[in-house]
C-alpha positions as CSV (number, residue, x, y, z in Angstrom):
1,X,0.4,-0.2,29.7
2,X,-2.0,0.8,26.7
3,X,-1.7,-1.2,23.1
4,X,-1.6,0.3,20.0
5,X,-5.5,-1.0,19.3
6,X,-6.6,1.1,22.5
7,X,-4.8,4.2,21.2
8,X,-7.2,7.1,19.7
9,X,-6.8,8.6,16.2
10,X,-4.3,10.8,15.3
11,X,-2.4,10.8,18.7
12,X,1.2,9.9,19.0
13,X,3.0,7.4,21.0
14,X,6.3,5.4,21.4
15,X,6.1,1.5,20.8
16,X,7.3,0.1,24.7
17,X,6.9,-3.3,23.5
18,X,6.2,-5.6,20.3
19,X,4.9,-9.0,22.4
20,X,3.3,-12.2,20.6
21,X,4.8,-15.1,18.7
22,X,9.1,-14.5,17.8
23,X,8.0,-14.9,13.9
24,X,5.1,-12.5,14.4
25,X,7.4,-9.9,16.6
26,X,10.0,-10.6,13.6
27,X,7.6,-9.4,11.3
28,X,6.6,-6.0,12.8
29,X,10.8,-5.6,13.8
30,X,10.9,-5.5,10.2
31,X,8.2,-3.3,8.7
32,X,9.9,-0.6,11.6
33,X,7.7,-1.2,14.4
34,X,10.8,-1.2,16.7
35,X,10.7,-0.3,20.9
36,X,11.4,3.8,21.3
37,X,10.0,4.8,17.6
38,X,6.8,7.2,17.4
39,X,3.5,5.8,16.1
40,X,-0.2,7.2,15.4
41,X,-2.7,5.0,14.6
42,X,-4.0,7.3,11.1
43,X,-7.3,5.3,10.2
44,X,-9.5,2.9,11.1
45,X,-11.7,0.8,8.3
46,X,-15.4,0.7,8.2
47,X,-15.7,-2.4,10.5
48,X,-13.0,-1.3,12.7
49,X,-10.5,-3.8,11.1
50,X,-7.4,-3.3,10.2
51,X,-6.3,-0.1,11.5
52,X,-4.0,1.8,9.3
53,X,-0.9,3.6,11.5
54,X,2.0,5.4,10.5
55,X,5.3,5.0,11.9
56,X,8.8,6.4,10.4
57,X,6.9,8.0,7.7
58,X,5.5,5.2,6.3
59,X,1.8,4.0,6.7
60,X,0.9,0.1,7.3
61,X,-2.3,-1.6,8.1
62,X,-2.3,-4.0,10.8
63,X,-5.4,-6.0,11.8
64,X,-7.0,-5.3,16.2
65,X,-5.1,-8.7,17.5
66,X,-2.0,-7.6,16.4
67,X,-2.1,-4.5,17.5
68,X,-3.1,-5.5,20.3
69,X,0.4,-7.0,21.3
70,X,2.3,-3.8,20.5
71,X,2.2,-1.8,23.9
72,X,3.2,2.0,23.8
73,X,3.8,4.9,26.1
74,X,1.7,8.5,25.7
């Protein structure tokens, strides 16, 4: 299954799983990032880190590693 770092701009995708440390997972829980809710990945910064996404009509940054623990479906 694809992470949310593999996921090209501006396509939409549901969060399968939020994986990593509980705090971490906690963290994500919190800012919406919750299994079955859409997410796009909206912008990426000059050096390719952090990537900004949007999910529930809110947009977050997030650096590659952790988005690289959130898995998604297409």
């Amino acid at each position: 299954m694809p992470s949310l770092e593999e996921l090209p701009r501006h396509q939409a995708a549901v969060v399968a799983r939020v994986g990593g440390q509980r705090s971490f997972r906690r963290r994500l829980l919190e800012m919406g990032l919750i299994p079955g809710v859409e997410v796009k990945v909206v912008n990426v910064a000059p050096f390719g880190d952090p990537l900004e996404i949007e999910v529930r009509q809110s947009r977050l940054s997030i650096r590659r590693h952790e988005a690289r623990l959130v898995e998604v479906r297409t």
